[in-house]
N, C-alpha and C positions, 0 to 999 in steps of 0.2 A: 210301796214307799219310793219317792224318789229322792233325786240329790240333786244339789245344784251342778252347774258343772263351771268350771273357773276357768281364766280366759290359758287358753292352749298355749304350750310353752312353747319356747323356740328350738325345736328337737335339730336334731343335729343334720335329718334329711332334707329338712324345710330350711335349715341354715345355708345349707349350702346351695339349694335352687334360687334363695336368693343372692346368693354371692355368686353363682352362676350368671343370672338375669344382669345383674349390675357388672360385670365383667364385659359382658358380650356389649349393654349399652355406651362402656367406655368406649371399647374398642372401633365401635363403629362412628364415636365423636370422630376418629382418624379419617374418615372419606373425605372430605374437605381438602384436606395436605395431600392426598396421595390424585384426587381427581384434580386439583391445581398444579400438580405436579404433570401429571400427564398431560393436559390440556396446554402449559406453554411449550412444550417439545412440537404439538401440533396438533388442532385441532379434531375432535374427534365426536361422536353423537352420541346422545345418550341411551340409545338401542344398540350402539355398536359397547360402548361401556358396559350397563346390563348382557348384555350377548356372552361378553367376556368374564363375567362375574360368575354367571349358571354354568359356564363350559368348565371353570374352575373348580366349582359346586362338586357338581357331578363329576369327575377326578378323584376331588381329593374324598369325596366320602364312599363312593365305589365299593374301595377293598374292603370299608370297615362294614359296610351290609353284607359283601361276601363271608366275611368273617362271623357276621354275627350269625348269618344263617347255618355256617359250616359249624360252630360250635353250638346252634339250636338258643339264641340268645333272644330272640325275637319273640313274641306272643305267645303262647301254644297255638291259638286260633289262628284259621286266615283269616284274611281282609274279606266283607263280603264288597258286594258289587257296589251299592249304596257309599261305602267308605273308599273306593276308587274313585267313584264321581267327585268325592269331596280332594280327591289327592288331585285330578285332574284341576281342579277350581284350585286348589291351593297354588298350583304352577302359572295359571291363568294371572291371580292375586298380585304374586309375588311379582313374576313378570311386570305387572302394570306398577306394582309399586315404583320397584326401580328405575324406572322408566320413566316416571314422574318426577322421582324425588330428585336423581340428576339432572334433569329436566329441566326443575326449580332451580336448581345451582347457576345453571346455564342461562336462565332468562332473566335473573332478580339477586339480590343480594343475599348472601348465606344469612343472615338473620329474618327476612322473608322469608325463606326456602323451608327453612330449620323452623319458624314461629308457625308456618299454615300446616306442614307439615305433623307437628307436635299437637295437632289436633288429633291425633289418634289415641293417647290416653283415657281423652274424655268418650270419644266414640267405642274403647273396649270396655271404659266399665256403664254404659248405657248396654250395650250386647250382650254385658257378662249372664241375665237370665236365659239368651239359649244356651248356654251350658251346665247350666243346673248352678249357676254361681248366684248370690245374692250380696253384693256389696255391701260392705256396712256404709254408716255414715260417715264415720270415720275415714274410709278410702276415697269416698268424696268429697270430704273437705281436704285430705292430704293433694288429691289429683287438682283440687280447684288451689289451693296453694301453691304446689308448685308451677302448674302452667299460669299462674300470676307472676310468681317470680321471672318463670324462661319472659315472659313479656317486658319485666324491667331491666333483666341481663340483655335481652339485642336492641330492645329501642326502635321499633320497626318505624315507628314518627320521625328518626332524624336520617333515614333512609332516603332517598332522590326518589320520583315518581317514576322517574322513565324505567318500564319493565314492570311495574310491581304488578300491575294487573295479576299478567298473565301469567309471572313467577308464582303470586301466591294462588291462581287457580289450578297451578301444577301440583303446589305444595300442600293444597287439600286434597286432590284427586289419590297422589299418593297416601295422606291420610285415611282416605277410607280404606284404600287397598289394604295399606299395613294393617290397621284393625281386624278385615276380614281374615288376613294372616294368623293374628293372634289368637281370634275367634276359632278358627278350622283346626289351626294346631294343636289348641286344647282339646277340641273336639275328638279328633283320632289320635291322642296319646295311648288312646288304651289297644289300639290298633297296628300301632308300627311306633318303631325302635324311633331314639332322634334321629339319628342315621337314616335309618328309614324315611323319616319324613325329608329330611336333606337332600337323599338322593332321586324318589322317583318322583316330585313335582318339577325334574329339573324335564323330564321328559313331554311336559306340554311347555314349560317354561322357556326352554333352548329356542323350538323351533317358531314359536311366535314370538319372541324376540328379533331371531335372525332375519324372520322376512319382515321386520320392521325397519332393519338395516338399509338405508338408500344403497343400489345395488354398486353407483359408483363408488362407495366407501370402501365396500370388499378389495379394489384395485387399487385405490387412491391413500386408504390409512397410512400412516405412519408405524413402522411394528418396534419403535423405540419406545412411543405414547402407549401401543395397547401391551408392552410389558410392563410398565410399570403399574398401570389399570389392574392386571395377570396377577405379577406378584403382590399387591396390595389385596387383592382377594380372596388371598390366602389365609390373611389376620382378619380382617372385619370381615371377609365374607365366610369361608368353610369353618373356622375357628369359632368364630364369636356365632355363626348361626348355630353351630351343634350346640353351646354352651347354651344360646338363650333357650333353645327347644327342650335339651335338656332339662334347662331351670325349670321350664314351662310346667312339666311334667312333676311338677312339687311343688309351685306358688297358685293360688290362686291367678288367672289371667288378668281381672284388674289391678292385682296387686302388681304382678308383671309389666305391664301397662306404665303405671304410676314410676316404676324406675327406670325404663328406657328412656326419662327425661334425663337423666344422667347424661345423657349422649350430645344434646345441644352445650351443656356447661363444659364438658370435654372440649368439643368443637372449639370453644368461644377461646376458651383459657389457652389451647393452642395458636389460634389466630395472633393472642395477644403475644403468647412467647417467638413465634415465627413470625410475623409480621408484623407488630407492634400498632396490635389493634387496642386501643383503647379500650377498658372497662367500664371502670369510674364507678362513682360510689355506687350509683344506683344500681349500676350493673351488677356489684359487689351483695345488695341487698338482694336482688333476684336471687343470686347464686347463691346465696343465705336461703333464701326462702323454697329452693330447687333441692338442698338437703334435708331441710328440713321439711318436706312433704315425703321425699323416701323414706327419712328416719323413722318418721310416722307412720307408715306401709310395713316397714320390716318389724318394728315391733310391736305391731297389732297382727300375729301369724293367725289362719284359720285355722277355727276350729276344728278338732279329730274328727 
């Protein structure tokens, strides 16, 4: 005999990986203020920025693996060999992510940057079958919803041409990075702690950044621009990365995916309170329609 089985509740550990996910997306709408911040003190690259983000990484999440290991918090298992090569790729990932998506900031307008960019929702839940995930439909229309919306909120049409190119070739390349991110980090959740994953991708991560660094910048930076880069990485990079991993590790990934669009309306709504960027209506209905494709992710949870 069997039974139906009715649509899975919003238990209290799936509650909170998505208010994990949605926290970590706010937080990172802040890179905008905090890399315009450092950049008029004096100009700086966006490998030297990245550089600066993973050295902070690995810092601040360091002790919390010592700890986890010293209290046995970690896996029972180890990692086999097969799931290092994915941690290695994971640092490669991320790296190139970063490195792109500032990248974009530097050659095009943050709503270019932010719009080719946010092509990575739709690219994790096309990937979501290598992880044994199967979207519904539902998560499909939610994710094609909201990134219709992020399109009405920046207006990438009333943008100037000069840069967009090669801004929004930035801001796709980091697109696919970020998804293979969210893709690999589902992958080995069952592998290594968030911490874990935080801290040892930072070790292929660091050093292919660094030699990405023009060598005259090592001598020539400004260390007023790379502190504030330093301590902004603290909040959207070590903070909001363990929270999104964490979340990871109890949302479905495209559902995941589908709310880190939170992060461009963050971005926008700030722009407008600091620097009196304009909305407007239409903006107003994107950012309508950017909640309302989360809403629709968070209460559609997966099945048990």
């Amino acid at each position: 005999m069997t039974t139906a089985v009715g649509p899975a509740r919003l238990t209290r550990r799936v509650a909170l990986g998505y208010a994990a996910v949605a926290f970590a997306a706010c937080s990172w709408g802040t890179w905008p203020l905090i890399l315009r911040s450092a950049e008029r003190i004096a100009p700086i690259s966006p490998a030297l920025e990245s550089t600066i983000l993973m050295v902070v990484i690995f810092f601040a999440t360091g002790p919390i693996v010592l700890r986890e290991r010293a209290a046995r918090l970690v896996p029972g298992r180890r990692a086999i060999g097969i799931e290092w090569l994915g941690m290695a790729w994971l640092g490669v990932g991320d790296a190139l992510n970063d490195y792109f998506f500032f990248g974009a900031y530097q050659k095009t307008s943050v709503a270019v940057a932010v719009l080719t960019h946010y092509l990575a929702p739709l690219f994790v839940a096309l990937g979501a079958p290598l992880v044994q995930e199967r979207p519904s439909r539902r998560t499909y229309a939610a994710v094609f919803v909201a990134f219709s919306g992020l399109v009405l909120l920046l207006q990438p049409w009333s943008v100037p041409e000069h840069g967009v190119a090669v801004g929004a070739a930035f801001g796709a390349a980091s697109a696919v990075f970020y998804a293979s991110n969210v893709l690999v980090n589902k992958r080995l959740s069952h592998a290594f702690s968030a911490s874990g994953l935080m801290f040892f991708h930072c070790f292929t991560a660091v050093p292919l950044l660094a030699a990405m660094v023009p060598r005259a910048e090592w001598h020539a930076s400004d260390p007023r621009a790379a502190s504030v880069v330093a301590l902004g990485s603290l909040g959207p990079g070590a903070l909001a990365g363990l929270a999104f991993v964490w979340g990871l590790h109890r949302v479905p990934a495209s559902h995941a995916g589908a709310l880190t669009l939170l992060e461009p309306l963050v971005a926008m709504l700030l722009g407008a309170v600091f620097y009196g960027e304009a909305v407007g209506a239409v903006g107003a209905l994107g950012a309508a329609m950017i909640l309302l494709g989360a809403i629709a992710v968070v209460l559609r949870p997966p099945r048990p």
